[in-house]
N, C-alpha and C positions, 0 to 999 in steps of 0.2 A: 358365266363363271363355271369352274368345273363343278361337277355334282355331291363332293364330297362339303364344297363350303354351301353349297343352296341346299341341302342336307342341315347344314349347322343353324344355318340362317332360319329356315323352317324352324326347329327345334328351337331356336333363342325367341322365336316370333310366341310359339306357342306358350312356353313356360314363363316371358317376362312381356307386361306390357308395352307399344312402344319405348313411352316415353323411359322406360328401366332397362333399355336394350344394354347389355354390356358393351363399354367403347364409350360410356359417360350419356350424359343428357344430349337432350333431342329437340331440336327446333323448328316448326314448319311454317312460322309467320314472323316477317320482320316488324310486328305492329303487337306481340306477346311479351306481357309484362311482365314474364317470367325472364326473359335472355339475357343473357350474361353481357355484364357492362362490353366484355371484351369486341364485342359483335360491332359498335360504332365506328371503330377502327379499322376493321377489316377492310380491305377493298386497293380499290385503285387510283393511284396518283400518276400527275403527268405536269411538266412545268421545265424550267431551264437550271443549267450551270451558268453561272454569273460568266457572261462573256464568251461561252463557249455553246454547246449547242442542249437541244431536247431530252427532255430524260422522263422514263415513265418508273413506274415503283407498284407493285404487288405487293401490299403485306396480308402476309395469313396468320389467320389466330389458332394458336396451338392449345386454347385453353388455359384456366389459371393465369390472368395475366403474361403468358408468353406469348411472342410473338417473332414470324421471321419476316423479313421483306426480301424480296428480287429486284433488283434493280436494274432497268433494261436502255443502255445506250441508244437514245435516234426517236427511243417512245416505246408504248407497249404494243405486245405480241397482237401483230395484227393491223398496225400503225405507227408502221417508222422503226420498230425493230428491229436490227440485223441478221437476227435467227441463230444468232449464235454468242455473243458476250451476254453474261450474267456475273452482275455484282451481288453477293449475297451480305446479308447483316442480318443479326439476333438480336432480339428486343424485348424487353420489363415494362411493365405497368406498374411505374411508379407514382399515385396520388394520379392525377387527371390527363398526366404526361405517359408516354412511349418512348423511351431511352432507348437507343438503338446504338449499337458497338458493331464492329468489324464482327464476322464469324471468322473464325481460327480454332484451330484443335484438329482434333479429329470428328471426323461426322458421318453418319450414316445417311442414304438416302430415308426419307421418312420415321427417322429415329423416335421415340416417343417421347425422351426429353428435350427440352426447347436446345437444350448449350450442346447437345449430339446430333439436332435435324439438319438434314440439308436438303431442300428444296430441288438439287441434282442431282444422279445416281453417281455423277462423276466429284470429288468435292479435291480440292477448291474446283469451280467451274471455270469454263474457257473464260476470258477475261476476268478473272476474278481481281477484285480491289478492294482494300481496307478503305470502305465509305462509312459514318457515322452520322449518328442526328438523332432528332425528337420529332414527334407526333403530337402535336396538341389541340382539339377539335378536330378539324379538316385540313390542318396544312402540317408538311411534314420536309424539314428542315435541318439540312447537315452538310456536311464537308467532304471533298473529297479525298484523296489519299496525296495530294498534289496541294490542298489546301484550299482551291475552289469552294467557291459557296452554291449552294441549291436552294431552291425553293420549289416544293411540287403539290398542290391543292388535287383535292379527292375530285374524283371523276365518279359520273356511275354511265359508263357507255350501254346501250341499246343495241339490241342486233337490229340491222337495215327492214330483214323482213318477218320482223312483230308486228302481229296483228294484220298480218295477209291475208289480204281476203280470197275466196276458192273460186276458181276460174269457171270460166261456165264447161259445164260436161264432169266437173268432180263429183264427187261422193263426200258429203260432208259427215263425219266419222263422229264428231263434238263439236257442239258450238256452245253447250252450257245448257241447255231446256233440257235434253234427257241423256240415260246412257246405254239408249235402245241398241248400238252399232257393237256392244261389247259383252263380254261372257266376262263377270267379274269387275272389280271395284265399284265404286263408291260415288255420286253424285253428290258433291255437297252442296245441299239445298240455298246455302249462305253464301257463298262464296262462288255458285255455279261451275266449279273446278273437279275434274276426276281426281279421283283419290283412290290409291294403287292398297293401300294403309297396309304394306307389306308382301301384298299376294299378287299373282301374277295377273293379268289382265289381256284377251286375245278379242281380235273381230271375232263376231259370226262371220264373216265372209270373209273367204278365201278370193288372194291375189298370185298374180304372175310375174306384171312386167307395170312399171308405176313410177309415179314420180309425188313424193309426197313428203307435208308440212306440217312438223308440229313443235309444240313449243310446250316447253318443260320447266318445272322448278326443282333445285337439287332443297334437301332440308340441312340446317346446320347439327353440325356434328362435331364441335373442334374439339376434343379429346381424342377423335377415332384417328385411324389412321390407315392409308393403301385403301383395301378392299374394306374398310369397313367404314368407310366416310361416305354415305349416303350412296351406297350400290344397287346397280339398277343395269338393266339392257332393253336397247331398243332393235327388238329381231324381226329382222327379213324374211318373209315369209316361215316366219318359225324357224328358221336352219341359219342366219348369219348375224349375228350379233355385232351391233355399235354399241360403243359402253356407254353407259351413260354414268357417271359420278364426281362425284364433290374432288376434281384435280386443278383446283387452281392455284398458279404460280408453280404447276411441278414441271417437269422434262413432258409429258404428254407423248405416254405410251402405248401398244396396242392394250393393253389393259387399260386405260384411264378415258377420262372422256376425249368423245371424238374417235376413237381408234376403232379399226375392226378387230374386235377381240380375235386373239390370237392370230391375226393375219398381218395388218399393217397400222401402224405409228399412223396421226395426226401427221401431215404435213408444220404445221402449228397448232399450239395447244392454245384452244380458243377459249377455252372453261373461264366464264366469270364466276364473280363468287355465290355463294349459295344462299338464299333466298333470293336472286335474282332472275327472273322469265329469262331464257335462253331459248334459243330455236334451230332445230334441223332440218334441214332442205335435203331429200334423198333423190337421187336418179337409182331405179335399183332395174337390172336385167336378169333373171332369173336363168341357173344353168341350163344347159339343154341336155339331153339326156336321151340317146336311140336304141331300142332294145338291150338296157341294162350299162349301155361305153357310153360315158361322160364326156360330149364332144367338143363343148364351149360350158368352162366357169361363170359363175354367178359373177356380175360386175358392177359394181355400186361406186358412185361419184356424190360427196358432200359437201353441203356448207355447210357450219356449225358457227352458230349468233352469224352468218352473210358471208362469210370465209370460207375459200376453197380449201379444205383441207384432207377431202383424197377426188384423184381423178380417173377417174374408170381403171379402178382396181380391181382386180380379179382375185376372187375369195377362194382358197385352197379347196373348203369344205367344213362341212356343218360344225357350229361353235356345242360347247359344253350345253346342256342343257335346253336345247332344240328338241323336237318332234323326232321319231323314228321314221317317217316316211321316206321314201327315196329323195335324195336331190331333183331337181325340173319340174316337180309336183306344185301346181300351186297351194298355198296356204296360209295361213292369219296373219296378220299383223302382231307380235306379241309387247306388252311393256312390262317385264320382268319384276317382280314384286322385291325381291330378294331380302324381307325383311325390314326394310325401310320407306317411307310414307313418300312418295313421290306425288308432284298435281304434275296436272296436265290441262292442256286447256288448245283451243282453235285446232283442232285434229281435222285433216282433210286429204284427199286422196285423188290422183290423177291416170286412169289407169290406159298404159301404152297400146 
């Protein structure tokens, strides 16, 4: 992120506790008797059009009983999606049910009020269609613009490789007994998960050239919105930034998860929802650098939850909030604090 908001963030970190961050209340466990009813709902559905074909559904919780869903022709991002139609619909917590109506009006991408959000920066989206329905328990049930019927039951998909285990010749970074491998966060004794509890977190040992796995959880946040929904970076030797943050159901930006901050977009925006274990798989090649002329860029290739979503991209040069060292330098692994409680957990390292 640039250094004017990890500035603000620092400062919001210092003056309010967690759980009193501006941008609403804070969540870091889906088992806290504290969370808002809204939270049961959130997630992902997948199921058929009566006689026609598969259909998946994101809905995100805006808070306050609001709610939007995406609705994605063929299945969701990442299984059967086109990569390009989105149905959108706006949604009420009425009594035990989720009233969902067409979205229409005007809308902004990530607007703060539920009847102005739009889940694309483009509104109405490519394929856009006045679908409707309700949410009650786990099944979530409506119509299409055509008059078709749906039916789509809550899913909670798994990325393929949770819980990989470190090949022989790695460097195991975390595995829950300590957090000897790191300068900063939090070992929690209970839960055996790193905890970032706002502040940045780097190796003591510097890297080069690696290939390496870890798996994350975002916290809920559904009041916030953009940059303030559970912000976080996972930096390449200190200098290239993957976002890490609570983007699910959005377009899936170089800002949002999955993306290389300020270089390149998600192929697909893999982001499940937040309290959910998530995992990234990195290929990273570190620039090269000959008396001061920068001959070959830094190139990173990812899967985010088991999905390809960049292929030996080539990073312009160091993101917001990196190390001052030269580019080609080895150096830490960083997980960005930025004000918000990040876990982490099965960190490991394969070095080329």
């Amino acid at each position: 992120m640039n250094r004017v908001f990890e500035c603000c963030s620092l400062l919001c970190f210092v003056l309010f506790p967690l759980s009193s961050v501006a941008q609403g209340q804070m969540w870091k466990s889906a088992d806290d008797p504290t969370i808002s009813v809204d939270f049961k709902y959130q997630g992902e559905y997948v199921g058929q059009i009566a006689g026609a074909g598969k259909l998946g559904c994101q809905v995100i919780s805006l808070s306050n009983g609001e709610f939007h869903a995406v609705v994605y022709p063929d299945g969701l991002p990442g299984d059967g999606w086109d990569g390009k139609s989105k149905i959108q619909m706006t949604g009420k917590l009425e009594g035990e049910e989720v009233k969902f109506s067409p979205a229409t009006g005007k809308r902004n991408y990530l607007a703060g009020p539920g009847a102005q959000f739009s889940a694309t920066s483009k509104f109405p989206s490519d394929g856009h269609k006045e679908y409707s329905g309700s949410l009650t328990g786990e099944t979530l049930s409506g119509t299409t613009d055509d008059q078709k019927m749906f039916e789509l039951k809550k899913t909670a998909r798994e990325s393929p490789t949770l819980g990989a285990k470190a090949p022989a010749g790695a460097i195991v970074l975390f595995d829950g007994s300590n957090d000897e491998a790191f300068n900063g966060g939090r070992l929690d004794e209970k839960t055996k998960l790193l905890n970032t509890d706002g502040r940045d977190v780097k190796t003591n040992q510097k890297f080069q050239n690696y290939m390496m796995h870890v798996e994350f959880m975002l916290p809920y946040r559904p009041s916030a919105r953009g940059q303030g929904r559970g912000n976080s970076g996972f930096y390449q030797v200190d200098h290239y930034e993957v976002q890490v943050l609570d983007s699910f159901g959005l377009d899936g930006k170089n800002n949002e998860c999955g993306g290389i901050y300020q270089n390149a977009d998600p192929m697909v925006n893999m982001c499940f929802p937040p309290l959910t274990w998530q995992s990234y798989d990195i290929d990273f090649t570190n620039a090269v650098v000959v008396d001061g002329k920068k001959e070959k860029k830094a190139v990173i290739t990812l899967r985010h939850n088991g999905v390809l979503v960049h292929d030996k991209v080539e990073v312009n040069g160091p993101t917001g909030g990196s190390r001052r060292e030269p580019e080609g330098t080895p150096g830490p692994i960083k997980f960005q604090g930025h004000g918000n409680p990040l876990q982490y957990r099965n960190i490991w390292i394969v070095e080329k």
